[in-house]
N, C-alpha and C positions, 0 to 999 in steps of 0.2 A: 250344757247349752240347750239341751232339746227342751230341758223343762222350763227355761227362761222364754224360749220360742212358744212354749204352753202357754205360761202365763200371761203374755203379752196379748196372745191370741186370745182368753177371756178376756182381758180387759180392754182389747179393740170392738169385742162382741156386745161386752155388758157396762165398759166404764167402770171398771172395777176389778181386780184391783188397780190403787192410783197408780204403785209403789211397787219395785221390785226387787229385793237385796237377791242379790244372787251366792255363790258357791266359788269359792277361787283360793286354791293353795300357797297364800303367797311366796312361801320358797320355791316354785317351781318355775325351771327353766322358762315357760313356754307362758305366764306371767300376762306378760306384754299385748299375745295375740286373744289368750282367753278376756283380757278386760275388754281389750277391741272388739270383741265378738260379742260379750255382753252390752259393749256400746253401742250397734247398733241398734237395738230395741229402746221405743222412748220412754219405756215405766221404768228401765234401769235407773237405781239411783246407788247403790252399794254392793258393799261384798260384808259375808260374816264366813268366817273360817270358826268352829269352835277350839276355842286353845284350852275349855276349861278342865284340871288336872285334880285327881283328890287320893286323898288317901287308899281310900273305898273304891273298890275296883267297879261295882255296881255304877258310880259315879264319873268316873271317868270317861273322857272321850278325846283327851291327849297323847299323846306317845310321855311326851316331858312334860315338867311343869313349867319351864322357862321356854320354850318356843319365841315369844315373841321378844325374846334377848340376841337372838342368831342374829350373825350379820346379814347375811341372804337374805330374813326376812324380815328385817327391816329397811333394806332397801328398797323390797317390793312394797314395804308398809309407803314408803313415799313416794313412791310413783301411783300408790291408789289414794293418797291425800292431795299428789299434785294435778290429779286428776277433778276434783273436788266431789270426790265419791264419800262416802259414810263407811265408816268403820263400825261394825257389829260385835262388840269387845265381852267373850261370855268367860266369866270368870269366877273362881272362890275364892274365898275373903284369904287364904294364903297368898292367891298370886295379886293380890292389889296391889303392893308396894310396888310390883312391878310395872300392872296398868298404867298407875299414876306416873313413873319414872317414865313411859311409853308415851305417855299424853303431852309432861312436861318436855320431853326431847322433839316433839313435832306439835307443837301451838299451832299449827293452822288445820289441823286434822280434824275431823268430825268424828267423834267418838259418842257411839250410845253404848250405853252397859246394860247386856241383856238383865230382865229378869231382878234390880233391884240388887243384882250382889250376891244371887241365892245362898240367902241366909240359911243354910243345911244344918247346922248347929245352934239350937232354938236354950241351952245352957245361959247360965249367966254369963261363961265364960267365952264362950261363942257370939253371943247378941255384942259384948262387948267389944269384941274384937272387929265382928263386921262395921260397927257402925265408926270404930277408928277409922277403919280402912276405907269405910266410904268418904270423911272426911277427906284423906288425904286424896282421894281421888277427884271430889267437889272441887280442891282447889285448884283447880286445872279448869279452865272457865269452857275450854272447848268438848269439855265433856258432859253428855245428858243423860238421862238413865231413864227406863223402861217400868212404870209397874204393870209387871206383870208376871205369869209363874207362880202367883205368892200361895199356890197351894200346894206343889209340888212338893213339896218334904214331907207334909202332910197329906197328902191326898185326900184333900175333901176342898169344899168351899166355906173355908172356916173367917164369919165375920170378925172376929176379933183381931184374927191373926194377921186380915188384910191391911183393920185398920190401924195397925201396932207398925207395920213395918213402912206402910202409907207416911203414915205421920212422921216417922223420925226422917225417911229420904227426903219428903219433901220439906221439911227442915234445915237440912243439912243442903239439898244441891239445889232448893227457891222449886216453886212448883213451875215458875218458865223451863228451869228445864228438866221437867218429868212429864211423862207421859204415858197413858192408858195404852196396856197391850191386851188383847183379850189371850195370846199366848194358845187360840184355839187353830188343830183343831188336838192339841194335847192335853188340854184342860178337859178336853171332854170325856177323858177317864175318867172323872171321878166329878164330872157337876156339867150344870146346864148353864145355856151361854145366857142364859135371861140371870138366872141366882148369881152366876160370878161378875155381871154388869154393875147389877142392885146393890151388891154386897161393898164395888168401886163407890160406886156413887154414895150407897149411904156411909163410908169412911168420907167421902169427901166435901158431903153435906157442911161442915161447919166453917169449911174455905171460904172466900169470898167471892163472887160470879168472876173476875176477871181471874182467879186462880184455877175454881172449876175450867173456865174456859179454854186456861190453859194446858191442862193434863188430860180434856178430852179431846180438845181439838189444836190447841194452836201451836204447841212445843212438838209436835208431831209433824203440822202443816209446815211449820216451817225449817226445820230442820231435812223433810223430806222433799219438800218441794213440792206439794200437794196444792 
C-alpha cells in the first residue's frame, strides 16, 4: 500500500504516472479491505498478481502452475472484475489454455496479457505452440495483450525479434487490442529506452495511422482509462 501511496504522490506532483496497477494476492483473506485501500487513490485502475509458472526454476515466480483454477481465487478474481478493475494476466504459453478458460468463464472482466505471451521458446516447436495459444486466448474479446518484454528471452533489443512477434499478435488479437509497453525500467538491462521505442515503431511502420494509433496510444487509453 505505501508504494501505491508513492506513486500517486508523483503523479499528483508531475501528472504522471496516469495509471496505477497495483499488487493484490487474490486468495487472500483480507482481499476485500486491500482493494479498498487501493481504491482510494485516483490513478488506481488494477491489480496484477504474477501467476506465471515454468519448467525453469530461473523462470518462475508461481508456487503452482494452476493458481488461477482455485476456488478462493477466483472468487476474488470476481469481485476485482466486479469492481471494474483490470486484470494484469502474466503468463507462459503452457498456462494459456487456462487464461483463456479464465477469460471465457468471466466475459465481463478486463484482461491484459502481460508481455505478448513471453514467447521463452523461440524453436519451431515453441513459436508454434505460443501462437496457438494466443489464439485461443484472442477469442475471448475481453482480452488485450501488451507488447512489450519482447527482449527479455534474449536480452538485447533485437529488431527483428520485435518485429516477428509484433506482427503475428497483432494479427491474431486486431491491433485495437494491443498495446505499446516500454516494460522499462527492466528493459533497461540490456538496451536504451530511445533504441527499444524506434525498434516498436520501426516494426509498426507498415500499420496504418489509425492501427499505429492504436497500439501507441489508444488500446491503452482506453482500456486504462487515461
Amino acid at each position: 500500500m505505501s508504494e501505491t501511496r508513492w506513486v500517486q504522490s508523483v503523479s499528483d506532483a508531475h501528472g504522471w504516472p496516469a495509471a496505477i496497477v497495483a499488487y493484490a494476492a487474490l486468495a487472500a483473506e483480507n482481499l476485500t479491505r486491500t482493494l479498498d485501500a487501493h481504491g482510494e487513490f485516483p490513478a488506481f485502475r488494477g491489480i496484477r498478481q504474477q501467476l506465471h509458472w515454468h519448467e525453469n526454476e530461473l523462470y518462475r515466480f508461481a508456487a503452482t502452475p494452476d493458481i488461477m483454477n482455485g476456488a478462493a481465487w477466483r472468487k476474488s478474481f470476481a469481485e476485482v472484475a466486479a469492481r471494474g478493475l483490470v486484470f494484469e494476466l502474466q503468463l507462459f504459453t503452457s498456462q494459456f489454455a487456462d487464461g483463456a478458460r479464465l477469460a471465457k468463464d468471466f466475459p465481463d472482466a478486463s484482461i491484459v496479457l502481460e508481455h505478448a505471451g513471453m514467447r521463452e521458446d523461440d524453436s519451431p516447436a515453441g513459436r508454434t505452440a505460443w501462437a496457438e495459444g494466443l489464439k485461443r486466448l484472442a477469442e475471448n474479446t475481453n482480452v488485450s495483450t501488451k507488447l512489450s518484454g519482447l527482449g527479455t528471452f534474449v536480452q538485447r533489443c533485437d529488431a527483428a525479434g520485435i518485429a516477428d512477434i509484433m506482427h503475428q499478435t497483432v494479427e491474431i488479437f486486431g491491433a485495437e487490442r494491443c498495446m505499446f509497453d516500454s516494460n522499462f525500467p527492466i528493459e533497461k538491462l540490456w538496451t536504451g529506452y530511445a533504441d527499444l521505442l524506434n525498434g516498436h515503431l520501426a516494426a509498426a511502420a507498415h500499420y496504418s495511422e489509425p492501427e499505429r494509433r492504436a497500439i501507441f496510444h489508444d488500446t491503452a487509453a482506453k482500456i486504462y482509462r487515461l
